[in-house]
C-alpha positions as CSV (number, residue, x, y, z in Angstrom):
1,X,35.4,-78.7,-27.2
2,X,32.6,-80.2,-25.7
3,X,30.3,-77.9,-23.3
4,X,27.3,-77.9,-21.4
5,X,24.5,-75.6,-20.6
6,X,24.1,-74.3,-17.1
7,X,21.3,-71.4,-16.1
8,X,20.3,-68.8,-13.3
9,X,17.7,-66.4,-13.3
10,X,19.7,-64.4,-15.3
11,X,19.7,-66.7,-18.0
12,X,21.6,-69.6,-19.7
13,X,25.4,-70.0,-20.3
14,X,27.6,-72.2,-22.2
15,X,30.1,-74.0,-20.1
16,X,32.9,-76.0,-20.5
17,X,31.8,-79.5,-20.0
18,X,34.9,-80.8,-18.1
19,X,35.1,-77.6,-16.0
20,X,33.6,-78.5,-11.8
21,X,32.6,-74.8,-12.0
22,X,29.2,-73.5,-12.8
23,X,27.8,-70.5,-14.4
24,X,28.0,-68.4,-10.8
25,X,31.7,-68.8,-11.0
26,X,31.8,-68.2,-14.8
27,X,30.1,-64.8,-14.5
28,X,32.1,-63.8,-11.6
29,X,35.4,-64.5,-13.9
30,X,34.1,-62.6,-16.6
31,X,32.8,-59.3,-14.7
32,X,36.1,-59.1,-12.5
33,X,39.0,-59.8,-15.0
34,X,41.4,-58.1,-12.6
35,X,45.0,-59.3,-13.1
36,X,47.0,-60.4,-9.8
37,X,46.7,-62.4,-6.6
38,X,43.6,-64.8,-6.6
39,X,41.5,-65.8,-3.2
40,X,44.1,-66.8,-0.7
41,X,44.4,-70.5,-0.6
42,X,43.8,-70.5,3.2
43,X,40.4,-69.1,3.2
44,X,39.4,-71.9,0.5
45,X,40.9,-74.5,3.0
46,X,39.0,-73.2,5.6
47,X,35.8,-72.6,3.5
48,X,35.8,-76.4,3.0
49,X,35.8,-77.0,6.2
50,X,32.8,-74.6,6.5
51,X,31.1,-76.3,4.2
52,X,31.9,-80.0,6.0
53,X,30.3,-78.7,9.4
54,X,27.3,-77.8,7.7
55,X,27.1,-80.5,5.7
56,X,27.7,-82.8,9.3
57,X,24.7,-80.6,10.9
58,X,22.2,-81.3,8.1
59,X,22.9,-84.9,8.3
60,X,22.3,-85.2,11.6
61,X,19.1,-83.5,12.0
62,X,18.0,-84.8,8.8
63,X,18.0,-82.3,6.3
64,X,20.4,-83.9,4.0
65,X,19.9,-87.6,3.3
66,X,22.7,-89.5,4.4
67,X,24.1,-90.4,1.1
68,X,24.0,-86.7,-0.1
69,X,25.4,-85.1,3.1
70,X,27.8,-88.3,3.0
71,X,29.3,-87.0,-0.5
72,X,29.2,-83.5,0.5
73,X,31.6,-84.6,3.7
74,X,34.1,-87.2,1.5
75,X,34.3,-84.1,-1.2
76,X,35.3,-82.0,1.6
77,X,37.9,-84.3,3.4
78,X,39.7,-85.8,0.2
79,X,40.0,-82.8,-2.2
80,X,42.3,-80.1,-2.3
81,X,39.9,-77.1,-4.1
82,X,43.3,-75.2,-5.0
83,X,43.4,-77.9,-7.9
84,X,40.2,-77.4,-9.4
85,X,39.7,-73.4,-8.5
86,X,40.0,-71.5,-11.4
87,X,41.6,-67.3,-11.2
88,X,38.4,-65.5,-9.4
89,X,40.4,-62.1,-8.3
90,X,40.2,-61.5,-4.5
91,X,39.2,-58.3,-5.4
92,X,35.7,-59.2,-6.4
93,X,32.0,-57.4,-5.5
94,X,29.6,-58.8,-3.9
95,X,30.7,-59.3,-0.2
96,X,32.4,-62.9,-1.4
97,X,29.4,-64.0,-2.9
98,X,31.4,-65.1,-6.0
99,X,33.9,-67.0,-3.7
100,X,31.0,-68.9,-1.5
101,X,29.4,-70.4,-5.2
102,X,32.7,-71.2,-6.5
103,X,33.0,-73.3,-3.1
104,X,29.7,-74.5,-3.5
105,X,29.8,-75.3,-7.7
106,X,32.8,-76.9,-7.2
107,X,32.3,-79.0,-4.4
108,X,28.5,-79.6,-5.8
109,X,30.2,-81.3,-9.0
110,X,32.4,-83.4,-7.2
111,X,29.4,-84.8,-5.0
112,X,27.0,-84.8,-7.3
113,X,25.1,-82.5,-5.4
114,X,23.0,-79.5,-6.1
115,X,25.5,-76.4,-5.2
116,X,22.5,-74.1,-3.4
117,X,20.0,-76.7,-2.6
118,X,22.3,-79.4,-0.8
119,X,26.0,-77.5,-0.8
120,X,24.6,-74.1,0.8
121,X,21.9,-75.8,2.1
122,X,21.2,-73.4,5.7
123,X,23.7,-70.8,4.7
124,X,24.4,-67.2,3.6
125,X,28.0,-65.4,2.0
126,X,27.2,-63.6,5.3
127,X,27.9,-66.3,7.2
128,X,30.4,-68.7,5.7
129,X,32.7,-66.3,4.6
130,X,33.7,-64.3,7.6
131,X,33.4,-67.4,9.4
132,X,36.0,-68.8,7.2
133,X,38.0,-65.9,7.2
134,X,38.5,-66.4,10.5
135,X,39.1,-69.8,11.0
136,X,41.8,-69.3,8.2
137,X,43.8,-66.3,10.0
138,X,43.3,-68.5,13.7
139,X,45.8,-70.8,11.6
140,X,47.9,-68.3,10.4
141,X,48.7,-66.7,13.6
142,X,49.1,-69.6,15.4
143,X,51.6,-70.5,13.1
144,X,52.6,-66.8,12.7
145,X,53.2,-66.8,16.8
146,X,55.5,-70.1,16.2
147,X,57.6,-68.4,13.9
148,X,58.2,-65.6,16.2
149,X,59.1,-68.3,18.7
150,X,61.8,-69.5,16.6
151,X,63.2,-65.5,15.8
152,X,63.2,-64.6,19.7
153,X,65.2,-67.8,20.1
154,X,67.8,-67.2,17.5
155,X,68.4,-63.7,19.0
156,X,68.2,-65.0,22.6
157,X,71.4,-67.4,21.2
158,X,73.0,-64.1,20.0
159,X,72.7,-62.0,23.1
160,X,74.2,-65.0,25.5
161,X,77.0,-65.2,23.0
162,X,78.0,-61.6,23.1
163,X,77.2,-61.0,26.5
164,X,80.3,-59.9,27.4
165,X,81.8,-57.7,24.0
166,X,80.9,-53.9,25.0
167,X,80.0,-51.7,22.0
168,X,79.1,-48.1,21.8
169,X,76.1,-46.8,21.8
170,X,74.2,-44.8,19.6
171,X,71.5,-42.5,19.9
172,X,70.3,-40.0,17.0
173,X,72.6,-42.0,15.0
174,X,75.6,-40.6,17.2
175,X,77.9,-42.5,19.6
176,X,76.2,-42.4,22.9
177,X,77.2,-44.6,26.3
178,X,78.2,-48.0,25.9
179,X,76.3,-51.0,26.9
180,X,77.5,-54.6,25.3
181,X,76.2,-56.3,21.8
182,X,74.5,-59.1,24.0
183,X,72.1,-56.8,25.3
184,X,71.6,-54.7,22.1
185,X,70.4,-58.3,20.9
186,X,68.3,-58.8,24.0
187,X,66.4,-55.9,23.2
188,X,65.9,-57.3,19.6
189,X,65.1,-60.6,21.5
190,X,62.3,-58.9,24.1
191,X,60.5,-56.9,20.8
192,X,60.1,-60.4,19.3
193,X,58.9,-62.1,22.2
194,X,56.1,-59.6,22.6
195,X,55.1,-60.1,18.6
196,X,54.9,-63.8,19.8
197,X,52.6,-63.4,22.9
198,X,50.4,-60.9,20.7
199,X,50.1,-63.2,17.9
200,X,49.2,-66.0,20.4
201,X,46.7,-64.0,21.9
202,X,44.8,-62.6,19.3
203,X,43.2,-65.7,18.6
204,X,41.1,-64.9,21.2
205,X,39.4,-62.0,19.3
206,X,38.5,-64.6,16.5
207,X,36.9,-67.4,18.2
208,X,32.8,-66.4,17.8
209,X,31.6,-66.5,14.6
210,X,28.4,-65.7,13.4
211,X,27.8,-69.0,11.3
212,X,24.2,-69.9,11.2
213,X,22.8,-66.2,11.2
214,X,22.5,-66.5,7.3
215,X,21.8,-63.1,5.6
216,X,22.0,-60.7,8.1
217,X,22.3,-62.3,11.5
218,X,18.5,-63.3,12.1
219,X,18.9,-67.1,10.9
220,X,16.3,-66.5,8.0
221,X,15.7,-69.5,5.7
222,X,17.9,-71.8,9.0
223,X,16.3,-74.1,11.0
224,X,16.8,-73.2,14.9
225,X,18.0,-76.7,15.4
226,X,20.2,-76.1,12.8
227,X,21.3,-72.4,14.3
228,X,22.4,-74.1,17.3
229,X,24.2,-77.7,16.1
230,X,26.2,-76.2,13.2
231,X,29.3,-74.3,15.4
232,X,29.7,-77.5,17.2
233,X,30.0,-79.8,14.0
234,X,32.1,-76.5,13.2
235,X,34.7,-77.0,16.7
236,X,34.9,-80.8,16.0
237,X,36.1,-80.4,12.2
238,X,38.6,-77.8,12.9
239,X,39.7,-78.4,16.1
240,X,39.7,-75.0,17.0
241,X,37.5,-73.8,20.2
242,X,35.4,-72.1,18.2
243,X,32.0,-70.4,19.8
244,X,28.6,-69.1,18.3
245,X,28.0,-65.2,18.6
246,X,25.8,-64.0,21.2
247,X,24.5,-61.2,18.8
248,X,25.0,-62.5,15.3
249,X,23.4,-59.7,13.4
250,X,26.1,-57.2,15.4
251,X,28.7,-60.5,14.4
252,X,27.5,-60.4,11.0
253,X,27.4,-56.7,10.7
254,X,30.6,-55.3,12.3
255,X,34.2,-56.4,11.2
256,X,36.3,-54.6,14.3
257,X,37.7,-57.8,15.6
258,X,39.8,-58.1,12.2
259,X,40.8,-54.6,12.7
260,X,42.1,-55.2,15.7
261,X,44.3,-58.3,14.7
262,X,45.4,-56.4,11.6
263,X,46.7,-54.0,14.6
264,X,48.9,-56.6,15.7
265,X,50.2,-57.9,12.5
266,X,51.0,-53.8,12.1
267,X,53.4,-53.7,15.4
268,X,54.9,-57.1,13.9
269,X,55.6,-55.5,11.1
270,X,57.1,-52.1,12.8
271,X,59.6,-54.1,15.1
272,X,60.8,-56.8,11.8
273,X,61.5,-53.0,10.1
274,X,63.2,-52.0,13.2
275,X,65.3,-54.1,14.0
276,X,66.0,-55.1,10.5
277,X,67.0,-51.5,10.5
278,X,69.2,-51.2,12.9
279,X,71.3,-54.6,11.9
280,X,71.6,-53.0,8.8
281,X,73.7,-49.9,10.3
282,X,75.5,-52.6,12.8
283,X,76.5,-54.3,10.0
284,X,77.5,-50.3,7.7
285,X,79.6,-49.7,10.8
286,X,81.4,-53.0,10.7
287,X,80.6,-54.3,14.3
288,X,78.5,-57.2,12.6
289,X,79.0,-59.5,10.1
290,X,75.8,-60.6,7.9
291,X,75.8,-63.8,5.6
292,X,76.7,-63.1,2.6
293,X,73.9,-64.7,0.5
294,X,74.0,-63.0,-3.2
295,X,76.2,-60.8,-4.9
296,X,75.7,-57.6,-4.7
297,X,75.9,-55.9,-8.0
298,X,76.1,-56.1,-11.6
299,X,79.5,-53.6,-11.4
300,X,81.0,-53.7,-8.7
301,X,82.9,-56.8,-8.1
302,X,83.0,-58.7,-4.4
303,X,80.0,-55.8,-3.2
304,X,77.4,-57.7,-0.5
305,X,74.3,-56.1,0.1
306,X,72.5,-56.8,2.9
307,X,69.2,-58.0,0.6
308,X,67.5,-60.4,3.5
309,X,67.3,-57.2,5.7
310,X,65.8,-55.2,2.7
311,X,63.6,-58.0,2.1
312,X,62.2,-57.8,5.4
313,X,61.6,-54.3,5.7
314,X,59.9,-54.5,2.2
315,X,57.4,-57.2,3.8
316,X,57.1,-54.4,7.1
317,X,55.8,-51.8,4.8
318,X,53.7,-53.8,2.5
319,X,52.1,-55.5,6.1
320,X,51.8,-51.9,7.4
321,X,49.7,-50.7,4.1
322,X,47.4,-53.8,4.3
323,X,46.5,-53.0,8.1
324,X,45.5,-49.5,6.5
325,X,43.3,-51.6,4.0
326,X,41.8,-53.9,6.4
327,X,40.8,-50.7,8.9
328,X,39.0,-49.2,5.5
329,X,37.1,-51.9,4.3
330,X,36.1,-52.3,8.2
331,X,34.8,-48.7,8.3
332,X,33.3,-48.6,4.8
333,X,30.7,-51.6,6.0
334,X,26.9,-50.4,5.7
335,X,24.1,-51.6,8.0
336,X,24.1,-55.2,8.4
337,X,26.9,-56.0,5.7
338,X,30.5,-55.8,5.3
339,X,30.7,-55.3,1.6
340,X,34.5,-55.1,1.7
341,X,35.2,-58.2,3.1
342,X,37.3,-59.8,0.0
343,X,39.3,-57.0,-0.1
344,X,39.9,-57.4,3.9
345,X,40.3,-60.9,3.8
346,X,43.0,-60.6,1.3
347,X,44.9,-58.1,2.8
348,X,44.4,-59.8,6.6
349,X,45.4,-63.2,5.2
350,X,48.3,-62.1,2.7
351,X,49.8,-60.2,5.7
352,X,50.0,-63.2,7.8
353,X,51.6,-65.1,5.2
354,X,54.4,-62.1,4.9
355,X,55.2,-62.3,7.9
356,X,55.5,-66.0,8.7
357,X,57.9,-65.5,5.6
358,X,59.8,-62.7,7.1
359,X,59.9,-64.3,10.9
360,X,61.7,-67.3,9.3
361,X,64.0,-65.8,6.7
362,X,65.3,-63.2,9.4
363,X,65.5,-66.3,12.1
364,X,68.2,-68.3,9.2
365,X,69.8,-64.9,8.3
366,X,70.3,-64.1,12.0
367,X,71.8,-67.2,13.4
368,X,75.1,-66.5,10.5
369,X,75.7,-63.1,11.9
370,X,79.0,-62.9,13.6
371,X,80.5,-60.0,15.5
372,X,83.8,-58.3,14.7
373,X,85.4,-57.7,18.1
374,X,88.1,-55.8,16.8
375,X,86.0,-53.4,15.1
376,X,83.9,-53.3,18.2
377,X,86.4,-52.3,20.6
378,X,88.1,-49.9,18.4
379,X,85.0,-47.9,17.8
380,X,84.1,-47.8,21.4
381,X,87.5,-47.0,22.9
382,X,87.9,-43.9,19.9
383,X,84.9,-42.3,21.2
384,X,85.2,-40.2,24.2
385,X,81.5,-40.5,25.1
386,X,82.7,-43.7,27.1
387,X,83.5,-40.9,29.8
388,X,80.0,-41.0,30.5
389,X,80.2,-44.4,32.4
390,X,82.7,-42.0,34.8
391,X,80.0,-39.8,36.1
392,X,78.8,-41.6,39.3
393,X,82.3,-41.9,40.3
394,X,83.7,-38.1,39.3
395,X,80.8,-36.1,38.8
396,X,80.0,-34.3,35.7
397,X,82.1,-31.4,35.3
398,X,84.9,-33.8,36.6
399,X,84.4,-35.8,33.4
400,X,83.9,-32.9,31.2
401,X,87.0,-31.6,32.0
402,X,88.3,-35.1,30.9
403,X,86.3,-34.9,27.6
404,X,88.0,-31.4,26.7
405,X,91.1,-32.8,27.5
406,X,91.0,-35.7,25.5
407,X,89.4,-33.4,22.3
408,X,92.5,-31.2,23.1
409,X,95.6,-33.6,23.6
410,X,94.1,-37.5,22.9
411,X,95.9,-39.7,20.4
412,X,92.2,-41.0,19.4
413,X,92.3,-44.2,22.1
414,X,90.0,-43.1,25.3
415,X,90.5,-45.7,27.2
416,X,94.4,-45.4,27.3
417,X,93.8,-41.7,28.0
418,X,91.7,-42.3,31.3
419,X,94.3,-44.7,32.1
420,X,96.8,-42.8,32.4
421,X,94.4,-39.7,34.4
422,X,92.8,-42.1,36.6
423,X,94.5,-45.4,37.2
424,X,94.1,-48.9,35.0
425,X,92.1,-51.0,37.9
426,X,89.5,-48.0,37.8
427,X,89.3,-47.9,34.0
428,X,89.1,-51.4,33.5
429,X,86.4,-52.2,36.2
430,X,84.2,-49.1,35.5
431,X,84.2,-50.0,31.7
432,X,83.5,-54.1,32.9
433,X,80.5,-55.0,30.8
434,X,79.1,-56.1,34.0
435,X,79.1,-52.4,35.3
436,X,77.9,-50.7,32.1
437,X,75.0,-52.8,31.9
438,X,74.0,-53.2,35.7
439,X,70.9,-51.5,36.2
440,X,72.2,-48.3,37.8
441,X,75.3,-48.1,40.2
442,X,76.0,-48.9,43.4
């Protein structure tokens, strides 16, 4: 195998010779050998793009000649990094140092141009790599809020089409008042919607970045022309309305904003759990019908399990630990450094991608569910709770005296009981679905 020799100021190191990494890249691999996920592909796409704007900034104000800066930018636009990367573990030290020279090395060898000198010419870890983070999750939940879209849709279909089938309630996982399957889904519907409009939002808390502040915030070792072009060159590669920090020492310092978004992904993650949840016991009690997508055992013959459900709620709970992990690598940041930050970008990124996943499995699973109106209507009209619907019109001891009577003398149908006891025309339009889910009585 043929190899070359590349040095630092630690020393030399044999290489590879095919290999577009250098010897930052090859240390990194050999001091954090830690099996499992690698840097999330996003942040490398949007670390190229870091690397294009200041590339485009150089240029311009002459830093770079134009045939280096020229490279630097084709690099950028016509490679993919994901196929030359090698396995750098996200959970490396160093703040993302390790991840910035991999950038840097590789895109250096593909240009032809020195990795520090030209590729991080202006340019700290500090600053490129929370500024890619958050480029990389703007994408995500952008298309994280589009997904949700899609799932409030599919269980806005569901609620119109059972609009009218009344099921019984339950509270404390006992039959409670009736209301109809339409708006059990339109309360699925509404949680969704709100995961959409918080996903959409949060954007907002990810716009300034703190690219050009180098090390610590101060611009050390940057140009001020520099300082002030690069987020521009930065809004026209991404196409994301991107804006420099006012205070980038507090931007490079403080990590809250990614807290906060990992908040959100958290209640995402608590209402696909949720709801998940409760179509799992709609579907035990036999008043849904889920798509049958996989057998369900390896002894029990013709057994369905709900597995899409359980799939989802496994991606809740994993999302809800990351959100933990993002919050302590937040805290755990000292002085003018977030030394966490690969851990926190992993866990912020991989969340997003869980639940883009989950959004769009649950959407497809959701839109086969079918209701069993049979089973519906039997389970509601064998429960005498339905008595409660009764109240504005008899009073309550009035309809507790029906309830003992039914637990007394019924024949296990409710509705044929209060029939007979108060009339057929007074049953039928106090149990309409239109009554039992009007907002109060007239």
């Amino acid at each position: 195998m043929k190899t070359r020799i590349e040095t630092d100021f630690l020393g030399s190191k044999e290489l590879p010779a095919d290999v577009l990494w250098g010897i930052h890249t090859a240390r990194a691999m050999e001091n954090f050998q830690i099996p499992g996920q690698s840097v999330n592909p996003r942040l490398l796409t949007a670390y190229v793009q870091v690397k294009k704007a200041c590339a485009l900034a150089n240029k311009e104000l002459g830093f770079l000649s134009a045939e280096k800066a020229e490279a630097i930018i084709t690099t950028c636009d016509q490679f993919h990094l994901s196929s030359f990367i090698p396995h750098l573990s996200s959970l490396q030290g160093g703040a993302g140092t390790s991840t910035n020279m991999m950038v840097n090395e590789v895109i250096g060898n593909l240009a032809g141009a020195h990795p520090i000198e030209e590729v991080n010419l202006h340019q700290s870890t500090n600053d490129t790599y929370p500024t890619a983070l958050k480029i990389a999750a703007i994408v995500g939940v952008r298309e994280l809020s589009e997904a949700f879209a899609a799932l409030q849709g599919t269980f806005q279909t569901l609620e119109k089409t059972w609009a009218h089938l009344p099921i019984l309630g339950k509270t404390e996982l006992m039959d409670a008042v009736p209301l109809t399957l339409g708006t059990q889904f339109s309360s699925f519907a509404e949680a969704f919607a709100r995961d959409r409009w918080r996903t959409f939002k949060c954007e907002e808390r990810l716009r300034t970045v703190n690219l050009g502040g180098t090390a610590i915030g101060t611009g050390i070792t940057a140009p001020r022309s520099y300082i002030f072009l690069v987020t521009e060159k930065l809004r026209e590669v991404t196409g994301l309305g991107l804006c420099p920090a006012e205070n980038r020492v507090e931007a490079t310092a403080n990590t809250d904003c990614f807290v906060e978004v990992s908040g959100i992904l958290n209640a995402a993650a608590v209402n696909l759990i949720k709801v998940s949840d409760d179509l799992r016991r709609l579907a035990m009690l036999g008043e849904i019908r889920l798509p049958a997508v996989q057998a369900g055992s390896s002894i029990m013959p013709g057994k369905v399990n709900p597995v899409i459900l359980e799939s989802v709620m496994q991606i809740g709970i994993k999302v809800k630990a990351n959100s933990n992990i993002v919050a302590d690598c937040s805290a755990r940041g000292s002085l003018q450094i977030c030394e966490f930050m690969p851990l926190l970008a992993d866990a912020l990124l991989e969340s997003i991608g869980l639940l883009i996943a989950a959004a769009q499995m649950l959407a497809k699973h959701a839109a086969g569910i079918d209701a069993d109106q049979g089973k519906c209507l039997e389970r509601l009209y064998a429960s005498p709770e339905i008595i409660t619907a009764f109240v504005p019109l008899l009073g309550y001891d009035r309809c507790s005296e029906l309830f003992k009577q039914f637990e007394q003398h019924g024949k296990g149908n409710i509705r044929g009981f209060l029939e007979k006891e108060l009339g057929k025309e007074t049953v039928e339009k106090t149990l309409s679905p239109q009554n039992l889910i009007s907002l109060g009585h007239k």
